[in-house]
C-alpha positions in Angstrom: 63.7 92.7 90.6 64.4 91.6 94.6 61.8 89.2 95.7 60.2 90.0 99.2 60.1 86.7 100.9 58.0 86.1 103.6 59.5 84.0 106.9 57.8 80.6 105.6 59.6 81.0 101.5 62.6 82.1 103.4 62.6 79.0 105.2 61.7 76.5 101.9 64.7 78.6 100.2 66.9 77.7 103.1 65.7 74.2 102.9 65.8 73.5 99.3 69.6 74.4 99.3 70.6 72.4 102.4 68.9 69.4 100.8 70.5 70.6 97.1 73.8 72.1 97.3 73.7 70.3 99.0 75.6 71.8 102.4 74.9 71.3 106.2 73.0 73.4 108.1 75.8 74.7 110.5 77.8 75.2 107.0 75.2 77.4 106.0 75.1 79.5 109.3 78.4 79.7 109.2 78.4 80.9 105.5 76.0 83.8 106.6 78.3 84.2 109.4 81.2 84.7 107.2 79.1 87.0 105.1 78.2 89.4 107.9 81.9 89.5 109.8 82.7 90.9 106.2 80.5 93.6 106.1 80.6 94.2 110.2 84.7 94.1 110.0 84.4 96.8 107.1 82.1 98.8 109.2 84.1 98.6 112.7 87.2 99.4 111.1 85.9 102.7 109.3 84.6 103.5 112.6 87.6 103.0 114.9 87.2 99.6 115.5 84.9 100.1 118.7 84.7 97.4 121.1 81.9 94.6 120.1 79.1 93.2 122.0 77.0 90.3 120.9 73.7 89.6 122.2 72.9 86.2 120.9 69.4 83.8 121.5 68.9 80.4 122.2 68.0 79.7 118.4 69.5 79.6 114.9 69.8 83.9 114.8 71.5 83.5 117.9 73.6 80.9 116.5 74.3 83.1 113.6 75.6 85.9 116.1 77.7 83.3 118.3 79.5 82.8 114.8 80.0 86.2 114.2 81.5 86.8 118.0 84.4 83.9 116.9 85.2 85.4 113.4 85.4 88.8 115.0 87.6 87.8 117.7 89.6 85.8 115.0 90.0 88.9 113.0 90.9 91.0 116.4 88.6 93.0 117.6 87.6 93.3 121.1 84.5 91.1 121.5 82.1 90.3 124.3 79.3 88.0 124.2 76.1 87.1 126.1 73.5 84.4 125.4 69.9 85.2 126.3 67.8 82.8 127.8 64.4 83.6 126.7 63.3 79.9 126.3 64.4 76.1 127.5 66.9 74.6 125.6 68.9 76.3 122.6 69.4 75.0 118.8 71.8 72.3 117.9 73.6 74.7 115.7 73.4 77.2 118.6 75.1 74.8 120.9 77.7 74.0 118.4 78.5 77.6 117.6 78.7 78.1 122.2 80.9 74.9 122.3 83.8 76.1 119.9 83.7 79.6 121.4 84.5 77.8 125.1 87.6 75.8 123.0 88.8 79.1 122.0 88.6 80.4 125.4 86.1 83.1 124.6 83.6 83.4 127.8 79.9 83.6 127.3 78.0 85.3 129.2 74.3 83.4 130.5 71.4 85.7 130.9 68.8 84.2 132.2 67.5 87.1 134.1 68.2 91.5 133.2 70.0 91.8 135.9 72.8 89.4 135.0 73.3 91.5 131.9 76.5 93.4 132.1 75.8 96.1 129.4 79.0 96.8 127.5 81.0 100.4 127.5 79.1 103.2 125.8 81.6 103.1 122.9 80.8 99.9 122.1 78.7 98.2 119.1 75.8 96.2 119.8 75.2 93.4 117.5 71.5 92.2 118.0 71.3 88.0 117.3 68.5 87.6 119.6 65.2 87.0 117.6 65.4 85.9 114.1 61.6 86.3 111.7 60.1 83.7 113.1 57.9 86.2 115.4 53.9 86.4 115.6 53.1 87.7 118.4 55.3 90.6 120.9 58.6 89.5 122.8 57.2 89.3 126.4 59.6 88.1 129.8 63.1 88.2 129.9 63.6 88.6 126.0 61.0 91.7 126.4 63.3 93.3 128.8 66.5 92.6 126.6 65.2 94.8 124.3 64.4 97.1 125.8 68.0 97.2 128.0 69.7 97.6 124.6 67.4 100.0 122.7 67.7 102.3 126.1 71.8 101.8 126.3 72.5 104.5 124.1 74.7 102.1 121.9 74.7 101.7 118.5 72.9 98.6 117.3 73.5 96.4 114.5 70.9 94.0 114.1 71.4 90.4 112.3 68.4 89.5 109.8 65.9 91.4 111.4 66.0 93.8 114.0 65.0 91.7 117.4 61.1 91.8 118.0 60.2 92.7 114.5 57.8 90.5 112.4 58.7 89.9 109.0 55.4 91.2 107.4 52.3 92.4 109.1 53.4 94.1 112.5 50.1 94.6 113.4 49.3 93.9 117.4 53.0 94.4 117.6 54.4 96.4 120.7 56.9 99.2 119.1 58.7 99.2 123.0 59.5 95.9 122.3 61.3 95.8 119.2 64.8 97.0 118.6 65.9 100.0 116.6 68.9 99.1 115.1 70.6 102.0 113.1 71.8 99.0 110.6 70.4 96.0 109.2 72.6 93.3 107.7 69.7 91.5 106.4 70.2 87.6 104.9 70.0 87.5 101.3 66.5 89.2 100.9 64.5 92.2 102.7 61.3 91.9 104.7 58.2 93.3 103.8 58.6 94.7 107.2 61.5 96.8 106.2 59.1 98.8 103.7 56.4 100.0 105.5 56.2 103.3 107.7 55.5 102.0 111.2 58.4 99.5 111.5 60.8 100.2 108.6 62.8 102.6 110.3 63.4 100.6 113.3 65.5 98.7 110.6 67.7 101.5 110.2 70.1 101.2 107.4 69.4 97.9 105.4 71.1 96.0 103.4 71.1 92.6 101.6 73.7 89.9 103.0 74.1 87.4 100.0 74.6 83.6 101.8 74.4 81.5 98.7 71.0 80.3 98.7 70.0 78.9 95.0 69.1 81.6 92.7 66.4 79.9 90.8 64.6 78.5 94.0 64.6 81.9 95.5 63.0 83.2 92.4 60.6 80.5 91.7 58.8 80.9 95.0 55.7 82.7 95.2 55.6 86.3 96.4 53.8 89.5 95.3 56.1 91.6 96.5 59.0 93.0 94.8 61.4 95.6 95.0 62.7 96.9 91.3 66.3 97.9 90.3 67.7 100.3 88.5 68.2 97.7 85.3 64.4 96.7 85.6 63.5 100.3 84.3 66.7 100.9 82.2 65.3 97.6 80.1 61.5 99.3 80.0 63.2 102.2 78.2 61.7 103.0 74.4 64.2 104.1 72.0 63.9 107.1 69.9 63.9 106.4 66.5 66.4 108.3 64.5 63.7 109.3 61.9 61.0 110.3 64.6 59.3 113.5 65.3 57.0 115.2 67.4 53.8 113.3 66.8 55.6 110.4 66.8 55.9 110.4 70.3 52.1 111.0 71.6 50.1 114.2 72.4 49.6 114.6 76.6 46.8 116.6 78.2 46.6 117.9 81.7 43.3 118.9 83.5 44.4 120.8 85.8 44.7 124.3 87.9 42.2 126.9 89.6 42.7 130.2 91.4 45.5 130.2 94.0 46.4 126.5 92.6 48.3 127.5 89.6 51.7 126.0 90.3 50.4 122.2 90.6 49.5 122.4 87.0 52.5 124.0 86.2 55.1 121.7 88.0 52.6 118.6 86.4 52.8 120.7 82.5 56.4 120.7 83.4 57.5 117.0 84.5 55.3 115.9 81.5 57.5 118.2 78.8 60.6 116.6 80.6 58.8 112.8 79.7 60.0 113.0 76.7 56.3 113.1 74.9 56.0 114.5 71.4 53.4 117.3 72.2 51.8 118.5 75.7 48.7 120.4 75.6 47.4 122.0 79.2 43.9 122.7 79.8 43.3 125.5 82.8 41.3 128.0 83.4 41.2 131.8 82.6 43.3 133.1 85.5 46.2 130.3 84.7 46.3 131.0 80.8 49.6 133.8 81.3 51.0 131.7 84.4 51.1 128.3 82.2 52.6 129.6 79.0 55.5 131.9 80.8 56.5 129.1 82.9 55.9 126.2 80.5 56.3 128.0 77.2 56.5 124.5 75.3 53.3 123.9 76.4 50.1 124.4 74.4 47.3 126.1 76.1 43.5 124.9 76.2 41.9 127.7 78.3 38.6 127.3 80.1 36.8 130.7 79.9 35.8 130.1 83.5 38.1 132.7 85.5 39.1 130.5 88.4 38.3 126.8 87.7 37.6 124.3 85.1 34.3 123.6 83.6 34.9 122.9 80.0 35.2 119.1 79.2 38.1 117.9 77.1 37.3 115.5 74.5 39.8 112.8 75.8 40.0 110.8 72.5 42.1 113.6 71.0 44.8 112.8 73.3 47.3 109.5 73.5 46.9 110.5 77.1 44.8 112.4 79.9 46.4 113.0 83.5 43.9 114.9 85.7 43.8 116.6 89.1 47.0 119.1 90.3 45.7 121.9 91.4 42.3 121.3 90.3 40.4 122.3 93.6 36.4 120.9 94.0 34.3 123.5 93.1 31.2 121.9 91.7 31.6 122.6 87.9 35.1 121.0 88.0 33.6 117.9 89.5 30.7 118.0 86.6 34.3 118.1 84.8 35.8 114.7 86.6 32.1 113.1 86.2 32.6 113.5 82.0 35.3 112.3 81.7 34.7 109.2 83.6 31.9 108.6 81.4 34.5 108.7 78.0 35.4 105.7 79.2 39.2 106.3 78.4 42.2 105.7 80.9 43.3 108.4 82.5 45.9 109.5 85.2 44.4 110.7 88.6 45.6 112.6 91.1 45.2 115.2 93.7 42.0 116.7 93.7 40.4 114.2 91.4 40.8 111.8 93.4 39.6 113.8 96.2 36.3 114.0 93.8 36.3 110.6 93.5 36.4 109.7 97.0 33.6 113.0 97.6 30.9 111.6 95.1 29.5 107.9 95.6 30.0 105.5 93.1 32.2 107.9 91.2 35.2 105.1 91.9 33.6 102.3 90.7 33.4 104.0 87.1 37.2 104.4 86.9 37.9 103.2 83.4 39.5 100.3 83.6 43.5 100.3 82.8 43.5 104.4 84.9 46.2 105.0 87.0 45.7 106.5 90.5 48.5 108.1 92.8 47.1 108.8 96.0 49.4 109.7 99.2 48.1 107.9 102.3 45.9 110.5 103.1 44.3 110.6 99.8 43.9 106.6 99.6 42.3 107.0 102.8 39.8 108.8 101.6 39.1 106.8 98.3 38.9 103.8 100.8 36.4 105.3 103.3 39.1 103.9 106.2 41.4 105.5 108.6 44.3 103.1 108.3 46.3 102.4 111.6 49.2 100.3 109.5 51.1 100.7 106.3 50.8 97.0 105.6 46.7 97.6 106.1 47.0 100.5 103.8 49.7 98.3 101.3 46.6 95.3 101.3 43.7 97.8 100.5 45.7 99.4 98.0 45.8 96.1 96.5 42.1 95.2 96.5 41.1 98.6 94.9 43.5 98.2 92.0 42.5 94.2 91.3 38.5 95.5 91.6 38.6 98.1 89.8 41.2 96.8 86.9 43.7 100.0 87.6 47.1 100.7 88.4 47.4 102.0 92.1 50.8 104.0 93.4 50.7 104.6 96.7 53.2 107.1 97.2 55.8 108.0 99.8 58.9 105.9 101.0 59.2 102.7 99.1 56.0 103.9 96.6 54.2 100.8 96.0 52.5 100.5 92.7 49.9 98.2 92.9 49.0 96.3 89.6 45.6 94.7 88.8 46.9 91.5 89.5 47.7 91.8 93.0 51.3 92.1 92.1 53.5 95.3 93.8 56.7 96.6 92.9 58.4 98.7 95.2 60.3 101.6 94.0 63.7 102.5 95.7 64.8 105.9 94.7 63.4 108.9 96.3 64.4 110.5 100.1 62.8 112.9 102.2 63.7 115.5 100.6 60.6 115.1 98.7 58.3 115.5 101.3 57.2 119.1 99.9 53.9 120.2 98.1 54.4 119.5 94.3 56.8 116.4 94.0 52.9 114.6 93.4 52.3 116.4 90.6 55.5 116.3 88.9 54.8 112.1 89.2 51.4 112.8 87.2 53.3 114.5 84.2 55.8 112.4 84.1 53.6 109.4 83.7 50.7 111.0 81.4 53.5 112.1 79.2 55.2 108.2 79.3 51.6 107.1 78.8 51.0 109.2 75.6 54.0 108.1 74.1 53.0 104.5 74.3 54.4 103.3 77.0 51.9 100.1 78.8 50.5 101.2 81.9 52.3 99.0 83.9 55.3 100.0 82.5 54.5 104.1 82.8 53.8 103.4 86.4 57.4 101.8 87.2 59.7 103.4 84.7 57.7 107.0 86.0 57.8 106.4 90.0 61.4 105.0 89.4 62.8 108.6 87.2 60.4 110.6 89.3 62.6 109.7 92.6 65.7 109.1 91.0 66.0 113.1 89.6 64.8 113.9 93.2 68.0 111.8 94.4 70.2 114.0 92.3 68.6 116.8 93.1 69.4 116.1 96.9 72.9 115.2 96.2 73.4 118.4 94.2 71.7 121.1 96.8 70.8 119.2 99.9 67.5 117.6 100.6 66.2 120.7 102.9 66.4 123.1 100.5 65.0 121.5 97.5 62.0 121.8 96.3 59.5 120.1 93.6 60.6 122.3 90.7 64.0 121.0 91.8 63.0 117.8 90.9 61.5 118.8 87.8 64.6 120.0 86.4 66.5 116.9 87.1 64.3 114.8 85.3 66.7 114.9 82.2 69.6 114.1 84.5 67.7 110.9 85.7 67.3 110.1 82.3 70.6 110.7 80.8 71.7 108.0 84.0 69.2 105.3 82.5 70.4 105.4 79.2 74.1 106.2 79.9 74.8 102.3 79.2 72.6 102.6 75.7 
């Protein structure tokens, strides 16, 4: 997994290999300097090698772009450069990096007020060096105006680290008009929390990790609770199928699920759970879903309610490996007496959708979540459970947090970058998925898919991440096979086996 450093651990990583490589701090800008020229010539030349324009600050990112500017020119392309002065007095390495740009002949340009910016020629690239994550508080003065001069050129901007007014982590108090929006990040050696969450993270634009050589084994052995997982971290969760196995050997799910009009949430849920690859999935809807459920999910066994439009039979949960509840189950009163049952059973289950909308309807009802449940509220939803309208993702990302460690459950907040939020205050961010998801369904196709890992055995933990992580990948190939507009959650659904086959094509 890729740690999520904050701006203080980036700093002690930085440190620790100057002081054990050990290697100068200019030898270490100029390593990340080398590292991004590589990835910026590879860009600028698929693009036509456009003219380049560096806008560099008085500290050590601004060093790191005054670098850049000399390898670029070394390498031929047409590069311009201006240093901003938004404070007195610039780095040493900064000075250093201006110095041997003045030996080469290369001019740099001295802003120390907008108006002696000469903004380059529309075809040209910005590359932001003018804040690095050191920032607390909004860019104000002549920085201020900077960026908001280059995010109102119409140029393309690259940004160096972090886009230029960003902070690393909590952007709240931040001032949007102040911060850059790069369409590319070439970030150094980690992501920022920053990059993740909805409010800032697409003024990042495109990210991507700039490796600069910093040790390994320090970077891991700092303390974070924020991770992002790769595709090997669920490949190596994977269960193998025993050669001898059969259907029971593999776990029993049951959905709750489904009302009048709501029919297709259970079904896409019944579905993604067959695709899990449990042993046996049993639905339990009511009356008016009994011919829907078995016609589109024929593998399916069928518990049916004798109410006509909504659940009011309680299951008896400890006949399952596994209960997911909620898609489609609407909130007519009998179907909460329903949710309030099988709270009392006292057995994990997976909650979603309108169960969770129970939950956050009824008081107290959260605090009996049995411990070891798994919730998957979208924002929306966790705003509810949390009685608070959230003005922030990382506001929403720490709440999320606190309700899973209180309550002893797994928490996924859903949508880009799903966090799933462990009793211990640990989150893993999931990196598949794209917007192509962003259609009614895709939730409940998540809730299958981890009831049915769940009943086969799979630790909650690991149900959570190897679930979210399959669940966006087969919406991934779904997108790159028919397009993100057009797709839709059953779409997904049906590439569930694909995503799988990818995960174990290296068995």
């Amino acid at each position: 997994m890729i740690p999520v450093l904050g701006p203080t651990a980036i700093r002690e990583a930085d440190a620790w290999t100057i002081a054990h490589e050990p290697i100068e701090s200019w030898a270490l800008m100029e390593r990340a300097a080398q590292a991004c020229t590589r990835r910026l010539s590879t860009l600028l030349r698929a693009a036509g090698s456009p003219p380049v324009h560096i806008v560099a600050g008085m500290g050590n990112n601004g060093g790191d772009g005054l670098a850049i500017a000399r390898l670029l020119r070394e390498e031929g392309f047409d590069v311009s450069v201006c240093r901003v002065h938004h404070r007195e007095g610039a780095s040493q390495e900064n000075e250093r990096n201006v110095g041997v740009l003045t030996v080469q002949g290369v001019s740099v340009q001295e802003v120390k007020q907008i108006t002696d910016w000469a903004s380059p020629s529309p075809d040209a690239w910005i590359i932001d060096a003018l804040m690095g994550t050191g920032l607390s508080a909004p860019l104000k003065g002549l920085a201020a105006d900077m960026v908001r001069a280059m995010n109102a050129s119409g140029n393309p901007i690259v940004a160096i680290d972090i886009p230029s007014g960003m902070f690393a982590e909590s952007n709240d108090g931040n001032d949007a008009a102040t911060v850059i929006r790069a369409a590319r990040t070439l970030t150094l050696e980690l992501p920022k929390l920053a990059f993740l969450l909805p409010e800032y993270g697409t003024h990042a634009g495109l990210w991507e990790q700039i490796p600069i050589g910093l040790d390994a084994g320090q970077v891991n052995s700092l303390e974070t609770p924020y991770r992002i997982m790769e595709e090997e971290d669920a490949r190596l969760l994977l269960h193998d199928r025993g050669r001898f196995s059969h259907k029971g050997s593999h776990g029993h799910a049951l959905l709750v699920g489904g009302s009048e009009g709501r029919m297709g949430a259970a079904v896409l849920a019944a579905q993604a759970c067959l695709r899990s690859g449990a042993g046996l999935v049993s639905a339990m809807v009511p009356a008016c879903g009994r011919d829907v459920l078995q016609m589109r999910a024929p593998e399916a066994m069928c518990i049916v309610d004798p109410c006509a439009d909504h659940l009011a039979m309680v299951p008896d949960a400890a006949a399952f490996q596994a209960v997911g509840v909620g898609p489609g189950l609407g909130v007519h009163a009998q179907s909460a007496q329903v949710i309030d049952a099988l709270l009392s059973q006292a057995r994990p289950l997976v909650i979603d959708a309108d169960a969770l909308n129970l939950l956050a309807a009824n008081d107290g009802w959260i605090g009996r979540v049995p411990k070891g449940s798994i919730l998957t509220p979208h924002p929306k939803e966790f705003e509810r459970l949390a009685g608070v309208k959230f003005h922030s993702g990382f506001g929403r990302l720490q709440a999320a947090r606190e309700l899973a460690a209180r309550q002893g459950c797994h928490l996924i907040l859903k949508g880009a970058w799903t966090a799933i939020c462990s009793p211990d205050g640990q989150v893993r961010f999931n990196p598949t998925g794209n917007p192509g998801m962003a259609k009614g369904g895709s939730g409940d196709a998540l809730t299958g898919l981890i009831t049915g890992l769940l009943a086969m055995g799979y630790p909650p933990e690991d149900a959570c991440a190897l679930g979210v992580y399959v669940h966006g990948l087969a919406g991934d190939l779904a997108a790159a096979r028919i397009g993100m507009d057009g797709m839709t959650a059953m779409d997904l659904v049906r590439h569930i086996p694909h995503a799988w086959r990818r995960l174990r094509a290296k068995d």
